[in-house]
DRENDO-1510 file (C-alpha; in Angstrom, 1 decimal, always signed):
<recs>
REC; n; res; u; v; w
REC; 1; UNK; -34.6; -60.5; +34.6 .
REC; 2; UNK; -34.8; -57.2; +36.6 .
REC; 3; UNK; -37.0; -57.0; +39.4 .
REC; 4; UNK; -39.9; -54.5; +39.1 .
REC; 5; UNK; -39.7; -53.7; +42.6 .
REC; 6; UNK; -35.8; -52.4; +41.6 .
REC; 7; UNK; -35.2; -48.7; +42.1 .
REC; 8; UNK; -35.2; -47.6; +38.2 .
REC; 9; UNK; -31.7; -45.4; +39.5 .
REC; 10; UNK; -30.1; -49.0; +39.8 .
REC; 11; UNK; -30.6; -49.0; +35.7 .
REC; 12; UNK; -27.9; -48.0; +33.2 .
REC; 13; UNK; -28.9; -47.0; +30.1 .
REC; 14; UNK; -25.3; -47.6; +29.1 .
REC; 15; UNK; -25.5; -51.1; +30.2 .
REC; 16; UNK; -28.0; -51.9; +27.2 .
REC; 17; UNK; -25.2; -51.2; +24.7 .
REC; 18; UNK; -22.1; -52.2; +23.8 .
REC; 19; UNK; -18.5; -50.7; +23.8 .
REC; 20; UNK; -18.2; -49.9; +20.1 .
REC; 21; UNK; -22.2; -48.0; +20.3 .
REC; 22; UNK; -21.1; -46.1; +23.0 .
REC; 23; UNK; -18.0; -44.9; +21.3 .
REC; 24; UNK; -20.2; -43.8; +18.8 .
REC; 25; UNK; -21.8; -41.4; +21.2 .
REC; 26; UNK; -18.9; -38.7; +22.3 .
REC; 27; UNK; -17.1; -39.4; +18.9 .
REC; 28; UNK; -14.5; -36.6; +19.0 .
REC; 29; UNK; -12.2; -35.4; +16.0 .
REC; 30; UNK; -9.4; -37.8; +16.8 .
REC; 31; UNK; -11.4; -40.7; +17.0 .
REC; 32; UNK; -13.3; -39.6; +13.5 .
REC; 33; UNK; -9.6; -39.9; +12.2 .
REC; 34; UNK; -8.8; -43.2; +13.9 .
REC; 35; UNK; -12.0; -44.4; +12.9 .
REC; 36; UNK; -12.5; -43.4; +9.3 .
REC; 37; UNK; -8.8; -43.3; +8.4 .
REC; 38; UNK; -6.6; -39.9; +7.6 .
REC; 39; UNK; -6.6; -41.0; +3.7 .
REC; 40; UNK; -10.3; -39.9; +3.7 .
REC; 41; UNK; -9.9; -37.1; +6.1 .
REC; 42; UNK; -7.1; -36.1; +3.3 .
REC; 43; UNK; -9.7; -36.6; +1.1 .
REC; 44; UNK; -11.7; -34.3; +2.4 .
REC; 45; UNK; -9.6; -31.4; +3.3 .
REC; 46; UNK; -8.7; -31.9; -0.4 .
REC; 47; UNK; -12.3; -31.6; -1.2 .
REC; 48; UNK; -12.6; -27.8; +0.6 .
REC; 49; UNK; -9.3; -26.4; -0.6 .
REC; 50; UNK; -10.7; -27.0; -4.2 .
REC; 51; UNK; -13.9; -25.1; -3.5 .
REC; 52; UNK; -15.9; -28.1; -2.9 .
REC; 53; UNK; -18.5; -28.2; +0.3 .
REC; 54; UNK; -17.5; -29.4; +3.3 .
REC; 55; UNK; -21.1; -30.4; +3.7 .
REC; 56; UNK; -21.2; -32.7; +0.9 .
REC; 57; UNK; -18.0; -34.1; +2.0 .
REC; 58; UNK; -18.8; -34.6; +5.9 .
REC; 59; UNK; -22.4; -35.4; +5.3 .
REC; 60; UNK; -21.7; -39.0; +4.5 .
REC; 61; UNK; -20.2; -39.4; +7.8 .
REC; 62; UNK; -23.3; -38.2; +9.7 .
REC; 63; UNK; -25.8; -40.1; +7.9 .
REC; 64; UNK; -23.6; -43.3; +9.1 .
REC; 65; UNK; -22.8; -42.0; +12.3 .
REC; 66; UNK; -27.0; -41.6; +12.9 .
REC; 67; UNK; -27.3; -44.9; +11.1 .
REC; 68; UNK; -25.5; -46.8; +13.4 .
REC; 69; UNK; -26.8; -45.3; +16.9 .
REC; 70; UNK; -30.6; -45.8; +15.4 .
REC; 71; UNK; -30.5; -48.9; +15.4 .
REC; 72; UNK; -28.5; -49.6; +18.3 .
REC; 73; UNK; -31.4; -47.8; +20.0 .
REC; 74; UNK; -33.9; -49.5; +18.8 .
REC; 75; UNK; -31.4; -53.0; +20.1 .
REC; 76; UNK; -31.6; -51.1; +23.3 .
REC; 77; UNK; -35.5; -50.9; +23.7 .
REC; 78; UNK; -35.4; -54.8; +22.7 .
REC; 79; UNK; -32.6; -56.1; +25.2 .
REC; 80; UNK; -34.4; -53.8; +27.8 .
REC; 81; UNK; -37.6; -55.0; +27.3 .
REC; 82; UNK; -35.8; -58.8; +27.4 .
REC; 83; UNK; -34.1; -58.3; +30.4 .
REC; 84; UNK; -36.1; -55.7; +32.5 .
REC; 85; UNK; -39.7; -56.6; +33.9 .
REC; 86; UNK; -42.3; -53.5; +32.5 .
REC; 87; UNK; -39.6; -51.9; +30.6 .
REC; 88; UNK; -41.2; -49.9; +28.2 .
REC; 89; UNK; -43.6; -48.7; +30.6 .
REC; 90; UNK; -41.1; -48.0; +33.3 .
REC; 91; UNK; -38.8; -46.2; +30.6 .
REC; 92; UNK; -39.4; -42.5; +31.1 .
REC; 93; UNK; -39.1; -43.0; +34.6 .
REC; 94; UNK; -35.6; -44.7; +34.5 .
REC; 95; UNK; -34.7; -41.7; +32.2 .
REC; 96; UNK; -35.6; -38.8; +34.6 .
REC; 97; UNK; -34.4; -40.7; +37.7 .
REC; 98; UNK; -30.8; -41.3; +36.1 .
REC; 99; UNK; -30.8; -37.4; +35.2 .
REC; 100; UNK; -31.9; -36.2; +38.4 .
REC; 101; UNK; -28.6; -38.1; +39.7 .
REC; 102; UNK; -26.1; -34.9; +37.8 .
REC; 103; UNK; -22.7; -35.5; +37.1 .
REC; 104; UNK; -23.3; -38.2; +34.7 .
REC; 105; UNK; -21.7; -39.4; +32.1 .
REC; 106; UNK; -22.0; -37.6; +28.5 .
REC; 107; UNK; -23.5; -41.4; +27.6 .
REC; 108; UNK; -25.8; -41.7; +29.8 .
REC; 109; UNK; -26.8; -37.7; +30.0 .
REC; 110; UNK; -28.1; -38.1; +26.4 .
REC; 111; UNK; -29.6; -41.6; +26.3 .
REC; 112; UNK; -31.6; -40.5; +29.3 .
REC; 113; UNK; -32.9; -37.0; +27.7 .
REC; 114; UNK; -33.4; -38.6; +24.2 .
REC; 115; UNK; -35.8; -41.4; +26.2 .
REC; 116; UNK; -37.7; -38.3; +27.2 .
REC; 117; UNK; -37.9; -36.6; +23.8 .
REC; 118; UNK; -35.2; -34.2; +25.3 .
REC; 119; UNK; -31.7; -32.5; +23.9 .
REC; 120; UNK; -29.4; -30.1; +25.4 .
REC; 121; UNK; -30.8; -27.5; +24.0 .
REC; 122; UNK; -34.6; -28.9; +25.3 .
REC; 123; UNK; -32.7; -29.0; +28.6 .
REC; 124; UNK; -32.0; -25.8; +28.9 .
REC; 125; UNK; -35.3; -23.9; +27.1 .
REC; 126; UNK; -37.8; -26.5; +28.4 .
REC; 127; UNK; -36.3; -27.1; +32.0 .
REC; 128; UNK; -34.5; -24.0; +31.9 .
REC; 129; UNK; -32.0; -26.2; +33.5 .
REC; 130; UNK; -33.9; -26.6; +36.5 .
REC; 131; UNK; -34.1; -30.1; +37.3 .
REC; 132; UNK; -36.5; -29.9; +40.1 .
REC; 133; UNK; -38.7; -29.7; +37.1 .
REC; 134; UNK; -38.2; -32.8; +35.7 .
REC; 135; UNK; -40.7; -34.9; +37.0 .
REC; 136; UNK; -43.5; -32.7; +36.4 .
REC; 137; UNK; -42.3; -32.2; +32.6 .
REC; 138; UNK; -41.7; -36.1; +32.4 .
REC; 139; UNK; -45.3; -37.1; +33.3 .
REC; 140; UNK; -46.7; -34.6; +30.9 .
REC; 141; UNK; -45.0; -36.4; +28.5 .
REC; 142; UNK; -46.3; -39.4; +29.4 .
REC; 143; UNK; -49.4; -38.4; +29.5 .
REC; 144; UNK; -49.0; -36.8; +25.7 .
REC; 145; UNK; -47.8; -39.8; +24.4 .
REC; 146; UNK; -50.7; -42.5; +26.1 .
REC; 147; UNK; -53.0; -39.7; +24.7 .
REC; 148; UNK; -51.5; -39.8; +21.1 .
REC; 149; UNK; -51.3; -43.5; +21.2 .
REC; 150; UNK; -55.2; -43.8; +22.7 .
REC; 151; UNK; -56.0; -42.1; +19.4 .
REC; 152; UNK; -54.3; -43.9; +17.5 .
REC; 153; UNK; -54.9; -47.2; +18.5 .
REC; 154; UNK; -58.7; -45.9; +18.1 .
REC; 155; UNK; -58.5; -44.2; +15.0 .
REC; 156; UNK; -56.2; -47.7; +13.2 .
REC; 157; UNK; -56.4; -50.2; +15.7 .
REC; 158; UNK; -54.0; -51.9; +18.1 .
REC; 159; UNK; -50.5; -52.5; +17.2 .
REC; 160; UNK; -49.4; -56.3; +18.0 .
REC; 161; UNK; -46.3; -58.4; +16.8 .
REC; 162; UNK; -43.3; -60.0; +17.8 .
REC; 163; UNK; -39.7; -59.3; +16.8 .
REC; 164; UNK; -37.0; -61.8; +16.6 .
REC; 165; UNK; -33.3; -61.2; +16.2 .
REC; 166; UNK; -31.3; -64.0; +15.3 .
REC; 167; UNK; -32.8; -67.2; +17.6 .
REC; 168; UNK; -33.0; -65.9; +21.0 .
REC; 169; UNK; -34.6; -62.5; +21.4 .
REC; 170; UNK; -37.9; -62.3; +21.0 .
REC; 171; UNK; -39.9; -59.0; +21.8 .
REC; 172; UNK; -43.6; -58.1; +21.5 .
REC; 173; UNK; -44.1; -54.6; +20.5 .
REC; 174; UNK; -47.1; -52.0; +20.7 .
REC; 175; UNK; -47.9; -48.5; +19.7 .
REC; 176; UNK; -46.2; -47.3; +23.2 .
REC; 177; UNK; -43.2; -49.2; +22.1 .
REC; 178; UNK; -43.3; -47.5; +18.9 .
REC; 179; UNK; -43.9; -44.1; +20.4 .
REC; 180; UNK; -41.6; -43.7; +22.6 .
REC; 181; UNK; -38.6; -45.3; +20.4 .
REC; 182; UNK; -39.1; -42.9; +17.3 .
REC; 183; UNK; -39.3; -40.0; +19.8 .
REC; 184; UNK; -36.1; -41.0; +21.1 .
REC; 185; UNK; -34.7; -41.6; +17.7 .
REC; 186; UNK; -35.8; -38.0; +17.0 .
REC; 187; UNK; -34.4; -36.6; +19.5 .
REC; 188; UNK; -31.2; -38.2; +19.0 .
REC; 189; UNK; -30.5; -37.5; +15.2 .
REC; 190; UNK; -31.0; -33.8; +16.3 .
REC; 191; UNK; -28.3; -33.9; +19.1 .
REC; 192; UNK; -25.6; -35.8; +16.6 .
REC; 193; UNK; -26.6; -33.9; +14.1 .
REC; 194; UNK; -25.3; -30.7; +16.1 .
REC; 195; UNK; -22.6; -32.7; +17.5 .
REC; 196; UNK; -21.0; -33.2; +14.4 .
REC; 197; UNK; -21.5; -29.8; +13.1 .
REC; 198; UNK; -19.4; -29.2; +15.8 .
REC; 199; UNK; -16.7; -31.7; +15.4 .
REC; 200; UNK; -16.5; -31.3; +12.1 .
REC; 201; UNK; -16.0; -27.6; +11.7 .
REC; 202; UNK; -13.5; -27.2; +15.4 .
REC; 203; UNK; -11.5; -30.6; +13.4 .
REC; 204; UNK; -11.6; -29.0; +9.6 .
REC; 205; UNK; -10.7; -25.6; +10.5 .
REC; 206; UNK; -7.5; -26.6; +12.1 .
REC; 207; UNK; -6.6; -29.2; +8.8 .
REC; 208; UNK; -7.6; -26.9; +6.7 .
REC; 209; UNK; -6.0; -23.7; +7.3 .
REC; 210; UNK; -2.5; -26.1; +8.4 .
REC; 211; UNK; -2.8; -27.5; +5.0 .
REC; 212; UNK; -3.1; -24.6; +3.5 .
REC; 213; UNK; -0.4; -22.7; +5.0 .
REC; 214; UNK; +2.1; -25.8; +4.5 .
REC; 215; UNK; +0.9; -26.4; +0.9 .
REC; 216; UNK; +2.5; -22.5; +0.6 .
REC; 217; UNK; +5.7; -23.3; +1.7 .
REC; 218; UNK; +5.2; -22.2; +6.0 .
REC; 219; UNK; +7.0; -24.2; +8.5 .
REC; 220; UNK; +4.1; -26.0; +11.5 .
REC; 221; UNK; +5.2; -24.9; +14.6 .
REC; 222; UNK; +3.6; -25.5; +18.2 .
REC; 223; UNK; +2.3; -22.3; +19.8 .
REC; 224; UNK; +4.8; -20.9; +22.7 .
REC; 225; UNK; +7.6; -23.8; +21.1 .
REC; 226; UNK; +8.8; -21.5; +18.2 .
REC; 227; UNK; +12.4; -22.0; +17.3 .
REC; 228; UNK; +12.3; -20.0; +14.6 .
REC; 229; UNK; +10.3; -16.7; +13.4 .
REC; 230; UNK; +10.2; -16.6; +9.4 .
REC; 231; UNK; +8.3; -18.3; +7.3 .
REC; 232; UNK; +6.2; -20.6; +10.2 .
REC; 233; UNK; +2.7; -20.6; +11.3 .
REC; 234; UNK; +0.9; -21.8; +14.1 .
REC; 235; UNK; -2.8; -23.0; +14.8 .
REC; 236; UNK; -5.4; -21.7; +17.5 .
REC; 237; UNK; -3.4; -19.2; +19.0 .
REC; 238; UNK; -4.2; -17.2; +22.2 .
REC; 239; UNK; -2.7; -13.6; +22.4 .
REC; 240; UNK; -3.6; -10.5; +24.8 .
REC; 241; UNK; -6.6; -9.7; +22.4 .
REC; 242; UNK; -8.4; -12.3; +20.9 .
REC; 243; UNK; -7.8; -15.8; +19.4 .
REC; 244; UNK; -7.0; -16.3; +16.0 .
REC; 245; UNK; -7.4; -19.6; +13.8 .
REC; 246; UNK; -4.1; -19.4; +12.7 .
REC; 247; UNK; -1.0; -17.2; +12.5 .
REC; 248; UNK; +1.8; -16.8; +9.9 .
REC; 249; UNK; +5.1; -15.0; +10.6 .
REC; 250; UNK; +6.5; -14.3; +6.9 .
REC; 251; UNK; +9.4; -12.0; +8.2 .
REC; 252; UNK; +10.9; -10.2; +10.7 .
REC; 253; UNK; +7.9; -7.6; +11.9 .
REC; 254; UNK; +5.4; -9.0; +9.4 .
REC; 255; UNK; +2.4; -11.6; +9.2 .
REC; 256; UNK; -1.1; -12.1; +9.0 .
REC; 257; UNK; -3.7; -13.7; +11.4 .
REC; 258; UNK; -6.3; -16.0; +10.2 .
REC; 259; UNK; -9.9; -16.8; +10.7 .
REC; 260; UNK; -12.4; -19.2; +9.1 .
REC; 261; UNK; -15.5; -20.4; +9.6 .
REC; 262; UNK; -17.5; -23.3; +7.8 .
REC; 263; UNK; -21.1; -20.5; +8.4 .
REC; 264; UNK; -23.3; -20.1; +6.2 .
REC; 265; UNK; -24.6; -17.1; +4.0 .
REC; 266; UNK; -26.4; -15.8; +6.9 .
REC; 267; UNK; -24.0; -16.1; +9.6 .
REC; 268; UNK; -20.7; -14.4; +7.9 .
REC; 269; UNK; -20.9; -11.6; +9.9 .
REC; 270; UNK; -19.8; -13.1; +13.1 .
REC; 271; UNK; -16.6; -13.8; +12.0 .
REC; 272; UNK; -16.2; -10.3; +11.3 .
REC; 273; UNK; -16.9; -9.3; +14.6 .
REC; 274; UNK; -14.3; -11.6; +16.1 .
REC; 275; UNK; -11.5; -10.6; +14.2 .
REC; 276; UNK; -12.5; -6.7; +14.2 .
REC; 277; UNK; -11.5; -6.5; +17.9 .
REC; 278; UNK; -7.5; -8.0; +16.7 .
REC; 279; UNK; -4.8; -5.4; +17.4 .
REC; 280; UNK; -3.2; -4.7; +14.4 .
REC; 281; UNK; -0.2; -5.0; +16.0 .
REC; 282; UNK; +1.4; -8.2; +18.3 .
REC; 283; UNK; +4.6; -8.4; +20.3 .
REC; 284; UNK; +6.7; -11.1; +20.3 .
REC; 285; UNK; +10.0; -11.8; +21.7 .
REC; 286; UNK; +11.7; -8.0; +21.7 .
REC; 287; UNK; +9.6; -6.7; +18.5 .
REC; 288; UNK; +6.6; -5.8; +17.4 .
REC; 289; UNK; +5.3; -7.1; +14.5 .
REC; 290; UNK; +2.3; -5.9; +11.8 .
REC; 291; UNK; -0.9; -8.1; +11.3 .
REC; 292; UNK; -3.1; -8.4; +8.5 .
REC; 293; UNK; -6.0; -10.0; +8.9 .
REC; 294; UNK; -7.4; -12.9; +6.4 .
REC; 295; UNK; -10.5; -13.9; +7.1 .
REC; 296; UNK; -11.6; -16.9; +5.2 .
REC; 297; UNK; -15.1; -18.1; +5.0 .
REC; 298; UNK; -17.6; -20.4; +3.3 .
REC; 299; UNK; -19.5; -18.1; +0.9 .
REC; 300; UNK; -21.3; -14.5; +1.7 .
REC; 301; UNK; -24.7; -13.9; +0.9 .
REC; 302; UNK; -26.0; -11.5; -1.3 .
REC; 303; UNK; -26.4; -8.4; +0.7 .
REC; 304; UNK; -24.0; -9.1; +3.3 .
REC; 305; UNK; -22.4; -5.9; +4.9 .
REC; 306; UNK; -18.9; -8.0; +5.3 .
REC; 307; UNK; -16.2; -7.1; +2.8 .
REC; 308; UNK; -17.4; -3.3; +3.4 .
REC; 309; UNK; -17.1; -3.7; +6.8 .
REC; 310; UNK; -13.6; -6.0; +6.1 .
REC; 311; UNK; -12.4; -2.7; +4.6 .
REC; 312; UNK; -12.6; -0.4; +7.7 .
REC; 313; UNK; -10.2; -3.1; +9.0 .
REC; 314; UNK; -7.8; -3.2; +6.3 .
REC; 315; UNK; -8.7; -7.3; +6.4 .
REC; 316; UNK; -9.5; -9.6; +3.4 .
REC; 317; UNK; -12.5; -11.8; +2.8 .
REC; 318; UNK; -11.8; -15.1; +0.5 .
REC; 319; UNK; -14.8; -17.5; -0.3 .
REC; 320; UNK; -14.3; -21.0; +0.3 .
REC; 321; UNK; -16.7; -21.5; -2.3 .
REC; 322; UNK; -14.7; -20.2; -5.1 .
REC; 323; UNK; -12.7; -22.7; -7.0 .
REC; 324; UNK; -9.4; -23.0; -6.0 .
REC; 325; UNK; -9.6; -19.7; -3.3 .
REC; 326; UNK; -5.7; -20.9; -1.8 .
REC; 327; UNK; -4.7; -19.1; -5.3 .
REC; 328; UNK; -6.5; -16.1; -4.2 .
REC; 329; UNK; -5.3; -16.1; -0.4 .
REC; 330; UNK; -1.4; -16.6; -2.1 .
REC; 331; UNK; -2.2; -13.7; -4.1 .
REC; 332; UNK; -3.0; -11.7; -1.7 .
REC; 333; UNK; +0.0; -12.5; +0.7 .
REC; 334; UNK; +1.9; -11.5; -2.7 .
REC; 335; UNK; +0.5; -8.0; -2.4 .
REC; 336; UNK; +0.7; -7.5; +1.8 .
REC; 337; UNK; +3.8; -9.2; +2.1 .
REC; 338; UNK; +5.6; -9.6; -0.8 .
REC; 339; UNK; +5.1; -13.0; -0.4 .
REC; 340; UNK; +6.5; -15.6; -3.6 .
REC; 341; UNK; +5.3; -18.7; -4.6 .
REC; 342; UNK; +4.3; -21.1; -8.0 .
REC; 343; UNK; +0.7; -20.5; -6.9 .
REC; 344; UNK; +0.5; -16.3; -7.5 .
REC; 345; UNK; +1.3; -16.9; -10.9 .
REC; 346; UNK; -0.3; -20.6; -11.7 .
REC; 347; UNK; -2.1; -21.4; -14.1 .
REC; 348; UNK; -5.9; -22.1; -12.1 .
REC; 349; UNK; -6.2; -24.9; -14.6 .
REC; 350; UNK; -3.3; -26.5; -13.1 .
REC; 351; UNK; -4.1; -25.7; -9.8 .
REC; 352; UNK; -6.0; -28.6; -8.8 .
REC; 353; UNK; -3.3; -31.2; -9.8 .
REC; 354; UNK; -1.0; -28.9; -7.6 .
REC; 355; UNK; -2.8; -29.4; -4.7 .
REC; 356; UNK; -3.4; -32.8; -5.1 .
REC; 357; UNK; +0.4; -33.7; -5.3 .
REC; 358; UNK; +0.7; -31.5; -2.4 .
REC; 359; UNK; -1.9; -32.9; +0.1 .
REC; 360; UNK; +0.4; -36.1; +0.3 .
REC; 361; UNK; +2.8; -34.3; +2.5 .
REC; 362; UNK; +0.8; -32.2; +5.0 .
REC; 363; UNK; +1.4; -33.8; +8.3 .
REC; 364; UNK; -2.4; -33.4; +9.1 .
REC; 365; UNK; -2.0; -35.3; +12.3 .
REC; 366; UNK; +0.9; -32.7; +13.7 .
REC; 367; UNK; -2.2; -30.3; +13.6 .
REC; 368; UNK; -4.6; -32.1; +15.9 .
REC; 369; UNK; -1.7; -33.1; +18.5 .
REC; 370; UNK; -2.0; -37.1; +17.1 .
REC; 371; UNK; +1.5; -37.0; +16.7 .
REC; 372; UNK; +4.6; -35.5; +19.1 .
</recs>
């Protein structure tokens, strides 16, 4: 067992967890794949290109994701308070002395600001990232939390009781034991939560729009690798102006940049402003080559200024949430670019199975970089 006279600095948060919880914290988009298995990323990209939400799709994920690192937090107040003399009392000190160390660790980072009811984003609008702060800030909350649990214990009476795991561990617990866990917890399902908002929607974007784009009939290509320049598309490009999602080279002089975003009603109009500062015009190799702009996004809101300001820039909105959109965006490479294929002139009841037989080919790693 730990001394008490031990600097809390010598602690590791980490050191309470194990390998696979830790993995669980910085999951990025390829390990989601490795993890979970491309037949149900497949599944899901599947799910969007048929109008389905990727919420509804992803959400299960999450929930499992924050399932899984609740309760290894909760192991981790158990084996700390096993193996560390005072350790619930000494917690929020361990926490703000391992963040006062910097360049840590993104493990250790949020186990140490979730301890103190923090996120990232509490960081930077509570401590304004000043960490000099921190030690002021951390006894308040000490002293919120003894208040809170004062009253309590007043108001209901004490909290007392022992918790066993298996035949060894063994742990009494107390309203401060309970306090300061379910604020950590808190804090924590807020920072995954946003975590894999992000993951989700940087990792979909890219499988989607590839899918997409090879489910039409375009050749992947790597950006700056392009051997040929009909018919083949590449992801997350950089050009002089701005970045696109994804851009398609029909023919010679001709093709259309791409950008999508899994926002919300409310939030439609920032993709607009990206893609309203793209030149309409791109050169590459000895020729210059036209533009259009797609612009592909999860539904608009009633009263959304976008397709009216889509119009001034000669670019084309398509709703995700409509069923079976990749007919409309085929469509409407038909009428830019001249552009055939069995989906302009499908039948949208047979759209689905289309897709379907389709997905089984899309080389959905080759998008992400998991394969050469």
């Amino acid at each position: 067992m730990t001394n008490q006279n031990d600097s809390d600095y010598q602690i590791r948060l980490t050191s309470l967890l194990s390998a696979d919880t830790l993995g669980l914290l910085t999951t990025s988009g390829k390990d989601l794949i490795k993890r979970i298995g491309i037949d149900v990323i497949r599944g899901v990209v599947l799910d969007v290109l048929t109008g389905r939400n990727i919420r509804n799709s992803t959400e299960i994920l999450t929930r499992r994701r924050i399932a899984a690192l609740n309760l290894a937090t909760f192991q981790l107040f158990l084996q700390g308070s096993k193996d560390i003399d005072n350790f619930i009392e000494r917690l929020p000190y361990i926490a703000s002395e391992i963040l006062s160390a910097r360049r840590l660790k993104k493990e250790e980072r949020w186990l140490s600001q979730w301890i103190l009811g923090l996120t990232e984003k509490g960081v930077q609008n509570i401590l304004r990232d000043n960490y000099q702060l921190l030690a002021e800030y951390r006894d308040s909350y000490i002293d919120t939390c003894r208040e809170v649990v004062a009253q309590q214990s007043l108001d209901y009476g004490e909290l007392s009781g022992d918790i066993h795991i298996g035949t060894e561990l063994q742990i009494n617990i107390n309203w401060l034991f309970m306090t300061y866990l379910l604020n950590t917890i808190g804090s924590q399902t807020l920072t995954i939560r946003g975590s894999d908002k992000s993951t989700y929607g940087k990792l979909f974007e890219k499988l989607v729009l590839g899918s997409l784009l090879h489910v039409m009939g375009f050749e992947f290509q790597k950006s700056g690798e392009l051997e040929n320049m009909t018919h083949v598309f590449w992801l997350s490009s950089n050009d002089d102006d701005r970045e696109s999602d994804a851009t398609l080279l029909y023919e010679a002089g001709k093709g259309v940049r791409f950008d999508i975003g899994f926002i919300g009603r409310g939030n439609t109009e920032i993709s607009l402003d990206k893609v309203s500062r793209y030149n309409r015009e791109i050169q590459l190799g000895r020729e210059n080559w036209f533009m259009a702009t797609m612009i592909v996004v999860d539904r608009i809101g009633e009263g959304s200024r976008i397709q009216e300001l889509a119009n001034k820039i000669d670019g084309t909105i398509v709703q995700m949430s409509a069923g079976y959109w990749p007919q409309r965006v085929a469509r409407t490479l038909k009428q830019v670019l001249g552009f055939e294929h069995p989906l302009v002139t499908m039948e949208q009841s047979e759209v689905g199975d289309f897709l379907k037989e389709q997905m089984h080919d899309v080389p959905l790693e080759a998008f992400i970089g998991l394969t050469d």
